[in-house]
C-alpha angles and dihedrals in degrees: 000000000000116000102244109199116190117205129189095216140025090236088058105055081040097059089041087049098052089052100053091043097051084050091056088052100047086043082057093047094050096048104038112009095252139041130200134211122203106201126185127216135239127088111291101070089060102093089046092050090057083052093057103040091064089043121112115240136120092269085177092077098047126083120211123223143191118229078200155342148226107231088243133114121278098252088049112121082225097057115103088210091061086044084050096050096036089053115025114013089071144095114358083003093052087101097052108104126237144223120184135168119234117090125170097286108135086226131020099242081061096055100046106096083047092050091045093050087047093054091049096077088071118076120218172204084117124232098242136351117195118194133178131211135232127215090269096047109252120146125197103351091314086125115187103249090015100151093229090038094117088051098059103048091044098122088202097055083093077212113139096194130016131193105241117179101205110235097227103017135085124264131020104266142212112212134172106263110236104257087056088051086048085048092082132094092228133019124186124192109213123214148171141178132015094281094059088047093053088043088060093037083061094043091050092059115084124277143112111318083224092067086060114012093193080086088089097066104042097049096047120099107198108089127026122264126193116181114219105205132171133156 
């Protein structure tokens, strides 16, 4: 069973989330010599990223990763690797490295053995992966009725990232496959308002793991999920 934990505000599961993510990382540090964090975009980290940016750790030693990507190019507004530099790698974070997703391929089926090669300089599992959820319950770019869907949550593929272009939202995407989101030693599931409440309410009845795919997450038992949620 996933750990729900039920915050009043958004500041304070911020301020809880930063904590128990810097303590993943430094966990990682102390252990190993260097830690990893896997973020996903969208507005509702962004408060979170700003947390973490001002927060003290030896940023030198983490790698930063992207769940996903918009086929776009990295300076577009819409990019979550210029979301990710304009918001986290800053301040006390600059000197965190980076991997994104997006290369120079015109479309994202053509850049994924490059983005795949790319991801496997980092070891994992990774320290902590945090995802977010949409109001039909996809996570990462595992969107529900997605052609190459079953593709990308088969645990045996042994593929790290898959191109997905979303049946009913903008841009071809990259995301992280399943059984690369699962490769990882903590994984938090970040969300905020009602909508978002009633959205995992409906993802936690029974039905088919393809409608939300979200599912996936939330039914596994293999790493440890604790869902961060405040109005």
């Amino acid at each position: 069973m996933p750990e729900f934990l039920d915050f009043a505000t958004s500041g304070l599961l911020v301020q809880a989330l930063a904590a128990r993510i810097c303590d993943c990382l430094r966990e990682g540090i102390r252990c190993r010599g260097r830690a990893s964090l896997a973020v996903s975009g969208g507005t509702t980290p962004l408060p979170l990223f700003a947390r973490l940016a001002t927060t003290e750790l030896e940023w030198d030693k983490i790698t930063v990763l992207l769940v996903d990507e918009r086929w776009v190019a990295p300076n577009n507004p819409d990019s979550n690797e210029n979301l990710v530099r304009s918001h986290l790698l800053r301040e006390k974070a600059a000197s965190a490295s980076f991997i994104g997703m997006k290369n120079e391929a015109a479309v994202a089926s053509g850049g994924e053995v490059k983005c795949e090669k790319r991801l496997q300089l980092l070891p994992r599992p990774y320290d902590c992966l945090i995802l977010g959820m949409g109001n039909d319950g996809h996570t990462a770019s595992l969107f529900p009725g997605a052609k190459n869907l079953e593709t990308a949550v088969d645990l045996h593929s042994g593929r790290i990232c898959l191109a997905i272009h979303p049946p009913a939202a903008p841009y071809e995407r990259m995301t992280l496959t399943l059984p690369a989101i699962l490769d990882s030693r903590q994984l938090i599931l970040h969300l905020q308002g009602e909508e978002k409440k009633k959205t995992l309410a409906l993802a936690q009845a029974p039905g088919e793991a393809g409608e939300m795919p979200i599912r996936y997450i939330l039914r596994q038992t293999a790493t440890p999920l604790a869902v961060y949620w405040s109005p």
